[in-house]
C-alpha positions as CSV (number, residue, x, y, z in Angstrom):
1,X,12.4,13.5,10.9
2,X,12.6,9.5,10.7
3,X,9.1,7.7,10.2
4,X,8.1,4.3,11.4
5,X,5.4,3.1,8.8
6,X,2.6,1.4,10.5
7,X,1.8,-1.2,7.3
8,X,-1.3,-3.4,7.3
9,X,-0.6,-6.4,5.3
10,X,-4.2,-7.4,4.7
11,X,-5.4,-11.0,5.7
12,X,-2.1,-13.3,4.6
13,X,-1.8,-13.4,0.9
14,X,0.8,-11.8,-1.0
15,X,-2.0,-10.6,-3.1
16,X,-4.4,-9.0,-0.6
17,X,-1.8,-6.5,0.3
18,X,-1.8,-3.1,-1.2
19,X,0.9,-1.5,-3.6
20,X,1.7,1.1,-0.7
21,X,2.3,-1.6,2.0
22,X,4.3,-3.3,-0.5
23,X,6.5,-0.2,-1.2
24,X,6.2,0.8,2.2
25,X,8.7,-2.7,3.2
26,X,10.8,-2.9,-0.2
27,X,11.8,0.9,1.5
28,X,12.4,-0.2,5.3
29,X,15.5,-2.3,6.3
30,X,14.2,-3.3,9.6
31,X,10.8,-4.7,9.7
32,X,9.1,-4.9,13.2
33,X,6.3,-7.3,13.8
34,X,4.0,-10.2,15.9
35,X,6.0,-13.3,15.1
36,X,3.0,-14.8,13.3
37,X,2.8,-12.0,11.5
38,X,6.3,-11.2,10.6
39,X,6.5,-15.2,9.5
40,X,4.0,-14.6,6.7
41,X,6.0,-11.9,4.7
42,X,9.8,-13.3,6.3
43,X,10.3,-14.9,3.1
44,X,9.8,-12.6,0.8
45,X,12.0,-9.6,2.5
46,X,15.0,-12.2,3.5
47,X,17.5,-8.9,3.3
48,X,15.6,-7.4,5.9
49,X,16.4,-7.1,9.6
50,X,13.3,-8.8,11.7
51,X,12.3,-7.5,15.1
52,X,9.8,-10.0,16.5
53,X,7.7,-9.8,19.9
54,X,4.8,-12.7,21.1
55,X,1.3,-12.0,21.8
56,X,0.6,-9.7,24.7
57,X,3.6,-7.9,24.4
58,X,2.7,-5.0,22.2
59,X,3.9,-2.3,23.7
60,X,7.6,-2.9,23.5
61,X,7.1,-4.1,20.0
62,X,6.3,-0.5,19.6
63,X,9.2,1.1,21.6
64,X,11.5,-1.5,19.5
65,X,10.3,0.1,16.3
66,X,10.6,3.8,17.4
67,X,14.0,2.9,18.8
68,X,15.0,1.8,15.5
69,X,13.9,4.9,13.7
70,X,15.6,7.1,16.4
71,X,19.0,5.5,15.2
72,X,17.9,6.4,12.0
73,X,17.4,3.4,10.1
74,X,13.8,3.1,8.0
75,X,11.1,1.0,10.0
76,X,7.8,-0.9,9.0
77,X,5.8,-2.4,12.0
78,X,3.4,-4.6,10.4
79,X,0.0,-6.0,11.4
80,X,-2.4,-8.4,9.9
81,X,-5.4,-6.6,8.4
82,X,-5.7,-2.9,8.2
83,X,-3.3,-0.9,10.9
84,X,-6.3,1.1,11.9
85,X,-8.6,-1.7,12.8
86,X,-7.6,-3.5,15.7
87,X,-4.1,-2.9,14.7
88,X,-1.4,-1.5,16.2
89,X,-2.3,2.3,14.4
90,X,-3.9,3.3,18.0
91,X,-1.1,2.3,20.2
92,X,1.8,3.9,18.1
93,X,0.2,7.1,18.4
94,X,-0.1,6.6,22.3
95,X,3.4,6.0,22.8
96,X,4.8,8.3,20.6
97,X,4.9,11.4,23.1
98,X,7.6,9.6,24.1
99,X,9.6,9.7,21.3
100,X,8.6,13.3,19.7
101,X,11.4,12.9,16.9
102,X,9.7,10.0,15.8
103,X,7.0,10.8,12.6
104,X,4.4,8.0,12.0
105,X,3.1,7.2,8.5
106,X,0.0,5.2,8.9
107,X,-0.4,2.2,5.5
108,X,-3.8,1.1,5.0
109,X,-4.4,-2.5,4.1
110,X,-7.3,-5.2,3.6
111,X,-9.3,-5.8,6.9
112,X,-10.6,-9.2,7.4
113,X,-14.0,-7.6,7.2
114,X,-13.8,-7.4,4.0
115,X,-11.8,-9.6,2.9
116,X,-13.9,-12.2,4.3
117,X,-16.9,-11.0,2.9
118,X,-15.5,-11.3,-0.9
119,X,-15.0,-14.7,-0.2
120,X,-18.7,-15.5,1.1
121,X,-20.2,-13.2,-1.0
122,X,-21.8,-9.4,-0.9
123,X,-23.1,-9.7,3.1
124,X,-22.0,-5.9,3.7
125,X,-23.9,-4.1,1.1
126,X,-26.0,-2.3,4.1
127,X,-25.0,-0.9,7.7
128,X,-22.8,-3.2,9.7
129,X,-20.9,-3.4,12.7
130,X,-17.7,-4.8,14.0
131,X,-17.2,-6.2,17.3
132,X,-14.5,-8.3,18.7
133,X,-15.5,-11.3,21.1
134,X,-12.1,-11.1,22.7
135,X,-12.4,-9.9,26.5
136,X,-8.7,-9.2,26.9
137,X,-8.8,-5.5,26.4
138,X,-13.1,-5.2,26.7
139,X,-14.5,-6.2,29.6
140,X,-17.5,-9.2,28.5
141,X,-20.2,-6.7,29.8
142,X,-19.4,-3.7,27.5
143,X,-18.9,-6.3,24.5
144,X,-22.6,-8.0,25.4
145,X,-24.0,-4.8,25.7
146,X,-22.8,-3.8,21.9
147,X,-24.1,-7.4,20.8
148,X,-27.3,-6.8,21.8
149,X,-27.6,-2.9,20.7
150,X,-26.3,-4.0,17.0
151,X,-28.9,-6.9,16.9
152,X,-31.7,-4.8,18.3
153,X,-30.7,-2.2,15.4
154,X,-30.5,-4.8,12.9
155,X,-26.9,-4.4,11.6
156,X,-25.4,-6.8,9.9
157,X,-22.5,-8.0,12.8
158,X,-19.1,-8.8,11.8
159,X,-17.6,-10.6,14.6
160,X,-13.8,-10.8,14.9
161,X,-11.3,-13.4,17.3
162,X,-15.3,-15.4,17.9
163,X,-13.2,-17.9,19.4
164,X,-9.8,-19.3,21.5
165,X,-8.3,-21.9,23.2
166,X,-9.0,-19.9,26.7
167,X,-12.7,-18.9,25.3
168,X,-13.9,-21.9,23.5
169,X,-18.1,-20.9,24.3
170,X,-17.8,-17.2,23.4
171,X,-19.0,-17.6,20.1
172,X,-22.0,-20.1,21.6
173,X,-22.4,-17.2,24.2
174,X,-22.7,-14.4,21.9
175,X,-25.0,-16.7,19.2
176,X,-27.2,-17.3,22.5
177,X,-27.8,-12.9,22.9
178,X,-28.0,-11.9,18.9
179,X,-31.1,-15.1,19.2
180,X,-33.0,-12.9,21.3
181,X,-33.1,-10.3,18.6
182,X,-33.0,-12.0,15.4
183,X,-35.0,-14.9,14.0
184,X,-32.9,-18.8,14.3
185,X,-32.5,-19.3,10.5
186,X,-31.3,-15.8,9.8
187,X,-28.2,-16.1,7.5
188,X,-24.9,-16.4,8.7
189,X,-21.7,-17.1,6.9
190,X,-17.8,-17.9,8.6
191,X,-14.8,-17.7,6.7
192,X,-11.6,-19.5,8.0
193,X,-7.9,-18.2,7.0
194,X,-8.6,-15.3,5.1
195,X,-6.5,-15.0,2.1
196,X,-4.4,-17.9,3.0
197,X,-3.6,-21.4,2.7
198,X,-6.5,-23.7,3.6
199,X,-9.0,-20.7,3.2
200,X,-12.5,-21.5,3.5
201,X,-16.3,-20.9,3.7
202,X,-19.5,-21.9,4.9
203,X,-23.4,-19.4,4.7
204,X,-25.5,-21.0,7.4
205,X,-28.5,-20.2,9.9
206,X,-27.6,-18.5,13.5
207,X,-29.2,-21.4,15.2
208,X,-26.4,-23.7,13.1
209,X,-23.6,-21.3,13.8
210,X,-24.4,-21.4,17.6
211,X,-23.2,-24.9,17.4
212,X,-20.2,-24.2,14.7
213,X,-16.6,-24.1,16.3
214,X,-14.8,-21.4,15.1
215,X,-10.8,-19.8,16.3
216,X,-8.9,-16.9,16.0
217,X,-8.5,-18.0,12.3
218,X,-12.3,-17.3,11.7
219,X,-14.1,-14.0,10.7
220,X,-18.0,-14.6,11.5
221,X,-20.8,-12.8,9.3
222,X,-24.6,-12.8,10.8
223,X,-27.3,-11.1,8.5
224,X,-29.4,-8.8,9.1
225,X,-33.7,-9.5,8.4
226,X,-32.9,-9.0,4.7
227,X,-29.6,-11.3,4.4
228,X,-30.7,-14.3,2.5
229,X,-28.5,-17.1,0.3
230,X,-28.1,-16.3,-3.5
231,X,-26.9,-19.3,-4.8
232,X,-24.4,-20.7,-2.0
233,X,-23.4,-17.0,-1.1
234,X,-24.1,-14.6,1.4
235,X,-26.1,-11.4,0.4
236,X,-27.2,-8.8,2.0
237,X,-29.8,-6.0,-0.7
238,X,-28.6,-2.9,-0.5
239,X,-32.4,-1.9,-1.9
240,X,-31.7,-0.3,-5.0
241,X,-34.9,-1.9,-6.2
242,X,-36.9,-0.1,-4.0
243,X,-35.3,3.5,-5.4
């Protein structure tokens, strides 16, 4: 049975993608992709055939890439982060009913999670949670109510796509509801191109970061009531000194 490797290529650099991901498109001759995406690793795989798709058109990027396999050539559909984490991991296994002689190999890779939080520091050591501010798949009601059920639990919040050209106050917005639960100078930390050129970092209060533009480019940390600034980083105790 043919495969279509599902590769996450971790935040950008070269050196924040796994061993497997790397093997994973030195195998495949066809590499299937987000143009953005597929522009950060064209380079280095110049041999390879490219298969590329814009934003919003997911869905026959996956077709394209099972298509490929069905003629029986080796394909890698690649995605920024880890495939499983708002990647395109979900999707592949959706369609794939429709193409039953299709295997998928699912290939792990850095998620900007963490990869963010290296750079600021150690702000996951406890409980956290993920949530996306984008509203294009979540309706702004079901996203609000996971801001404020993570803040009234006290995770740490890891906020991905805070901010875009058509949602320029959603970061402001969702500052504006985690304030309601957590103190004004609790710390926060932002971290802009992951991994890439230009990366970088700033550990600030909530109230601050309610003011702070951010993009798509940005991964947004805010603490939890332990969270404090260790010397210009980000740290959240895990509490090993209370064992």
């Amino acid at each position: 049975m043919n495969s279509v490797y599902v590769v996450g290529i971790g935040p950008g650099g070269r050196e924040q993608m796994t061993r497997e991901a790397e093997a994973a498109l030195e195998r495949c001759s066809v590499i299937s992709g987000y143009t953005v995406y597929i522009d950060l690793i064209k380079d280095r795989y110049a041999d390879k055939t490219f298969l590329t798709t814009p934003m919003t058109q997911e869905v026959k990027r996956c077709r394209m890439a099972f298509e490929e396999a069905q003629k029986g050539r080796d394909v890698c559909l690649v995605c920024s982060g880890d495939a499983g984490v708002y990647g395109m991991a979900g999707l592949m296994y959706e369609i794939k009913e429709a193409y039953p002689d299709v295997g998928i190999k699912v290939v792990p890779g850095i998620t900007a999670a963490t990869g963010g939080a290296a750079v600021l520091g150690a702000p996951l050591m406890h409980d956290f949670a993920v949530i996306s501010l984008s509203d294009l798949l979540t309706p702004w009601e079901k996203i609000e109510a996971r801001l404020r059920a993570a803040a009234a639990a006290d995770f740490v919040i890891c906020l991905y796509n805070p901010s875009s050209r058509k949602r320029k106050g959603y970061l402001e917005k969702a500052c504006g509801l985690l304030l309601e639960y957590k103190r004004k100078d609790t710390v926060c930390g932002i971290v802009r191109n992951i991994g890439r050129e230009g990366e970088s970092c700033q550990v600030l209060s909530l109230e601050e970061l309610r003011q702070t533009k951010a993009d798509m480019f940005t991964t947004v940390y805010i603490g939890n009531a332990q969270t404090r600034q260790i010397e210009g980083s980000m740290v959240t105790p895990r509490g090993y000194r209370n064992v």
